[in-house]
N, C-alpha and C positions, 0 to 999 in steps of 0.2 A: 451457378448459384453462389454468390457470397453468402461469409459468414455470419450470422446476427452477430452485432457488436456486444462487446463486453458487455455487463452492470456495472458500475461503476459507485459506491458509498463514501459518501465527502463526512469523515467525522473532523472538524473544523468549528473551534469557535471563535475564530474572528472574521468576518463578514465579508471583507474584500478579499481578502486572502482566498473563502472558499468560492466565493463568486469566479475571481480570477480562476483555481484549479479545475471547477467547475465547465469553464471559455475553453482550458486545456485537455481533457478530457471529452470533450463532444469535439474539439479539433482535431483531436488523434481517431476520431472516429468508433471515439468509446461511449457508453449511453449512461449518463447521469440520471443514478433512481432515487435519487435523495441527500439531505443534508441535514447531517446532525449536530447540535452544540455539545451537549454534556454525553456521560454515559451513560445515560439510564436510554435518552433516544439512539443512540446509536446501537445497545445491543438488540432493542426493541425494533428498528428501523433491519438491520443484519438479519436477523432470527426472523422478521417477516418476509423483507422482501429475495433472500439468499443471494448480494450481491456475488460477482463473479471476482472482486476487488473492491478492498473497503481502506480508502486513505485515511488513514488515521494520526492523527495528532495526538503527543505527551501530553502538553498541558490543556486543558477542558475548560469550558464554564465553572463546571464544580471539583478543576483541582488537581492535581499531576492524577490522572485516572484513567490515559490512555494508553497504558499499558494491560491496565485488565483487562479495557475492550477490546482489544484486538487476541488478547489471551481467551479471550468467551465465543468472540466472532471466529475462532481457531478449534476452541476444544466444542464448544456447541450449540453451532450455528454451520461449522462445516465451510467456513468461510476461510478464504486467504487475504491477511491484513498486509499494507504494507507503510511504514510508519515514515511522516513526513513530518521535522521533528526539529527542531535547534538544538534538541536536549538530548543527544544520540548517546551521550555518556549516564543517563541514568536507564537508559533499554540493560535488561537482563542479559547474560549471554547467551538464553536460547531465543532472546529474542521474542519470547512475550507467544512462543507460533508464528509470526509474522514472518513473511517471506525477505525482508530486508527492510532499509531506511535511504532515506533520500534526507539528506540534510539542510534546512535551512540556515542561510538566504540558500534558495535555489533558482537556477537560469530558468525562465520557459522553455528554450532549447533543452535542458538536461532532463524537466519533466517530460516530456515527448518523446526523448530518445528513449529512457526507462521504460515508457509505459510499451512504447513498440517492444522493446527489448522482452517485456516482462508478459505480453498478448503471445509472443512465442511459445515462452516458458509453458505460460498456464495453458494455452490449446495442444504443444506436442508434447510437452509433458517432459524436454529436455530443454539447455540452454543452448542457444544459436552461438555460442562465444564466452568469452568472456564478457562481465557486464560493464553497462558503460561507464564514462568517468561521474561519480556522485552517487553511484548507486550501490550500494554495499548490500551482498545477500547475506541471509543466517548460513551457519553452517547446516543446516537444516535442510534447506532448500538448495542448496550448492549441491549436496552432494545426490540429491533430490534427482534437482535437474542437470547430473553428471558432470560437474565441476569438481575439478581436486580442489580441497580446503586452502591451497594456494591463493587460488584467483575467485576465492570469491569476496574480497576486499579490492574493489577497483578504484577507489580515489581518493 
């Protein structure tokens, strides 16, 4: 018996881009339960449907405000965000709750590799490795899922 596939939450507000994550995320064999542009749907989209992973973007429809949703999707929604981002230098140092950031431009290879990477993380509840190159965990979750604060800056 396999595992049911991830949930997967695309908070993304530009169209191709989450389309495209979207293509990446059902390839890695993860299950797309929705796409949201601003914050007000994506913590409302989070807190219904409790994705198991909610990719999340800094800047929004209405505004650098993806830092609070993943902040709300963390403290309560019970949710693990993890932020896909050009703007990695305005994330907080705890990281908003989010389990790390994947920084734009990003490879399709490099999301694929993370999301495998990170399917570990979240199902054993530690990391298989060090993480891969473009994927940088919070300290949070490094030491979470038994990484010395060394390696959990991979690229």
């Amino acid at each position: 018996m396999s595992e049911r596939p991830l949930d997967v939450l695309i908070v993304e507000d530009e169209v191709l881009l989450a389309t495209e994550l979207e293509f990446l995320v059902e390839e890695v064999g993860f299950h797309s339960v929705g796409l949201a542009m601003s914050s007000d749907e994506a913590v409302a989209l989070a807190c219904d449907l409790h994705p198991d992973l909610a990719l999340v973007d800094v800047h929004l429809r209405d505004g650098p405000t993806g830092v609070e949703v993943a902040r709300t999707i963390h403290d309560d929604c019970g949710g693990v965000a993890l932020f896909m981002t050009a703007n990695v230098k305005r994330l907080p140092d705890d990281f908003a709750g989010a389990c790390g950031v994947i920084g734009k431009p990003y490879s399709e290879h490099g999301v694929k590799t993370a999301l495998s990477y990170l399917t570990v993380c979240l199902r054993e509840g530690h990391a298989p490795g060090p993480p891969p190159v473009g994927l940088e965990l919070s300290p949070a979750y490094a030491e979470r899922w038994g990484l010395s604060s060394a390696l959990h800056r991979a690229g």
